[in-house]
C-alpha positions in Angstrom: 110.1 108.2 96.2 106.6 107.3 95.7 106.4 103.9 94.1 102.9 102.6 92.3 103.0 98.4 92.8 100.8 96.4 90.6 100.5 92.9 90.3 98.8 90.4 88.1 98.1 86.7 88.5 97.8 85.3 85.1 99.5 87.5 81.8 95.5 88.2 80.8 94.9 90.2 83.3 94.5 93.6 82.8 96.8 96.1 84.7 95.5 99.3 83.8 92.6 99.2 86.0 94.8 99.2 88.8 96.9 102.0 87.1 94.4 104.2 87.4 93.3 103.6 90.8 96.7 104.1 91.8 97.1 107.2 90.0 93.8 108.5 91.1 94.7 107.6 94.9 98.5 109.4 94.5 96.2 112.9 93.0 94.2 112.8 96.0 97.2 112.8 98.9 99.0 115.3 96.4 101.3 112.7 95.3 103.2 111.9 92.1 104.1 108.4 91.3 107.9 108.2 90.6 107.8 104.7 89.6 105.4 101.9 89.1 107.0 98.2 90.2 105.1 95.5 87.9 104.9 91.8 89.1 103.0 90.4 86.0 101.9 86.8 86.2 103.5 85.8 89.6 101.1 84.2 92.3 100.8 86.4 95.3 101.6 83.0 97.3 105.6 83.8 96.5 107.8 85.4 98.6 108.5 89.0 97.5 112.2 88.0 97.2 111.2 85.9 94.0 109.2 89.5 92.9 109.7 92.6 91.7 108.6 93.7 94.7 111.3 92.5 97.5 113.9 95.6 95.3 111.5 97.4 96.3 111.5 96.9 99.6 114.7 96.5 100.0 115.5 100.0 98.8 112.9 101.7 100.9 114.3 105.0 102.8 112.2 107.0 105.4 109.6 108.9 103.8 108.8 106.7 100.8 105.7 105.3 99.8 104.0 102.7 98.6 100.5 102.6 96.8 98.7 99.5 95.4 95.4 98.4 94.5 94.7 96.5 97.5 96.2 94.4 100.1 95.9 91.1 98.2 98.0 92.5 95.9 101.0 92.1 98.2 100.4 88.8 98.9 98.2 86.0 99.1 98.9 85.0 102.9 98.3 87.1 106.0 101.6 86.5 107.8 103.3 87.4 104.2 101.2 90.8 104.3 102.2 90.9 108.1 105.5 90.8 107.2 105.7 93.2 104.7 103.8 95.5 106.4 106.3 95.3 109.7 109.2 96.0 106.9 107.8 99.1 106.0 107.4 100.4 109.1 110.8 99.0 110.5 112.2 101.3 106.8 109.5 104.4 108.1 108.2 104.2 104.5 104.6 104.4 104.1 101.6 102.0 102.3 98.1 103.7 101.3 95.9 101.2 99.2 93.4 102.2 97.2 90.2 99.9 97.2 90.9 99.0 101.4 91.6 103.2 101.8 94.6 101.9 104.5 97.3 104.1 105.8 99.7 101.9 106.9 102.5 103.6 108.5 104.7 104.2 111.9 101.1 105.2 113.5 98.7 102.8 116.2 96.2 101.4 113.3 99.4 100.2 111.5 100.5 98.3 114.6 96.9 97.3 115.6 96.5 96.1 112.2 99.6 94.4 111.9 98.7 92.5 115.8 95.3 91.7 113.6 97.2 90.1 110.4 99.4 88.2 113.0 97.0 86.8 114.9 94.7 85.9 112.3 97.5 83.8 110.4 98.5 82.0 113.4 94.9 81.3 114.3 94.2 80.4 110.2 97.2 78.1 110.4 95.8 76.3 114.0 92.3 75.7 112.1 93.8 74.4 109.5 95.5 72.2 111.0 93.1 71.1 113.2 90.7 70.6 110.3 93.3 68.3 108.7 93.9 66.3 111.5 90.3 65.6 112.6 89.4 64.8 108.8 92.5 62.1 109.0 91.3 60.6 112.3 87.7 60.4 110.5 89.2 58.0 107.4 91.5 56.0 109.8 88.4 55.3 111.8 86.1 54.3 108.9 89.5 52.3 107.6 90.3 54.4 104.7 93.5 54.2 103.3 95.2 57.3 103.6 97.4 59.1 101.2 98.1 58.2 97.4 97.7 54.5 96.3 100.9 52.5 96.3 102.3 52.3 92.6 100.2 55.6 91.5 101.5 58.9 90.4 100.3 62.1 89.6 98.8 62.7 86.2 99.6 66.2 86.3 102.6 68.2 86.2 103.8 71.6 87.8 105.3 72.4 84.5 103.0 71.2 82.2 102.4 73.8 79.2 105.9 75.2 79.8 107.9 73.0 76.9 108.9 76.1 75.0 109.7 78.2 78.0 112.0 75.2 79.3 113.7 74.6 75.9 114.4 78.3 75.4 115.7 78.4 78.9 118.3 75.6 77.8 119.3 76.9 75.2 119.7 80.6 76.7 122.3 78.3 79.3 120.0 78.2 82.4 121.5 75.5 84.8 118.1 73.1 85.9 118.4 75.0 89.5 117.8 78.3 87.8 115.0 76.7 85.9 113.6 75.3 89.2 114.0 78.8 90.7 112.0 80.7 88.0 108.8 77.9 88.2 109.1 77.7 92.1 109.7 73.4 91.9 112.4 71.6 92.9 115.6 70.5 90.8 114.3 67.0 91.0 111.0 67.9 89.2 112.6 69.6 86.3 114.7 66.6 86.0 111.9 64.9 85.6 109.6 66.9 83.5 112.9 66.9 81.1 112.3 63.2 80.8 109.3 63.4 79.3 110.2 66.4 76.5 111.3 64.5 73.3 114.9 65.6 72.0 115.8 66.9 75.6 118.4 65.5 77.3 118.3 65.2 80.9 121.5 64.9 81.4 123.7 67.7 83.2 
């Protein structure tokens, strides 16, 4: 099977552009998509369970493949990318992109390239961290409070903008985990951003 993936950040976003690139990409290897896998406005930051795209990996066989715009289009993180690069391989199922021009299969760039994502995360993560902890030492030496001010709270919400989309999701019979799982927040902030929603009822 050769599968055409395509995701979107934000519903706006046009998908056609990387339709055709896709299409244009399977033409030149002698290919035929069998089926496109669409993960329209999701953030590449989730897991590819929470997508379209972990069934699709998960039903990988030997000899599939997979061809996407680009390798941001898997995922927003280089150990996710790492990750989902090593399943394929692990499934012998192959990934071309079409902007990059990778081949990422069973072969020594796949592996080198996979080292490379590895290595890159853990030494992104390091920085980060080091960053973080050198900016804190900075404040605590000029006597900066740290962290929010006692009594304050946030004047934004995760799920501000998504009143109707909760309500409907109520009524349809979704429990308030189920609710938390499709806007990737916690139980306790939909109880919470219930609160708030006139004629709601926060109670379970």
């Amino acid at each position: 099977m050769v599968y055409g993936y395509i995701r979107v950040s934000t519903d706006r976003q046009d998908c056609a552009s990387q339709k055709i690139g896709i299409e244009r990409k399977a033409n030149a290897l002698g290919l035929s998509i069998g089926r496109y896998v669409q993960d329209a406005g999701i953030s590449g930051v989730r897991s590819p369970d929470d997508r379209a795209l972990g069934a699709c990996l998960r039903g990988l066989r030997p000899g599939d493949v997979i061809i996407c715009s680009e390798l941001s289009r898997l995922g927003r993180r280089m150990f996710m990318i790492m990750r989902i690069l090593e399943h394929c391989m692990n499934r012998g199922a192959k990934l071309y992109t079409v902007k990059d021009n990778y081949v990422l299969d069973d072969n020594l760039q796949a592996r080198v390239l996979a080292f490379a994502f590895g290595l890159a995360a853990e030494i992104e993560r390091d920085l980060i961290s080091q960053r973080t902890k050198e900016a804190l030492a900075r404040r605590r030496a000029l006597g900066c409070p740290l962290g929010r001010r006692p009594g304050s709270r946030n004047r934004s919400h995760k799920l501000d903008g998504q009143h109707d989309t909760v309500r409907q999701m109520l009524r349809a019979g979704y429990s308030y985990r189920e609710i938390a799982r499709r806007f990737n927040v916690c139980p306790a902030t939909v109880y919470r951003f219930l609160g708030k929603i006139p004629s709601v009822q926060t109670a379970a």
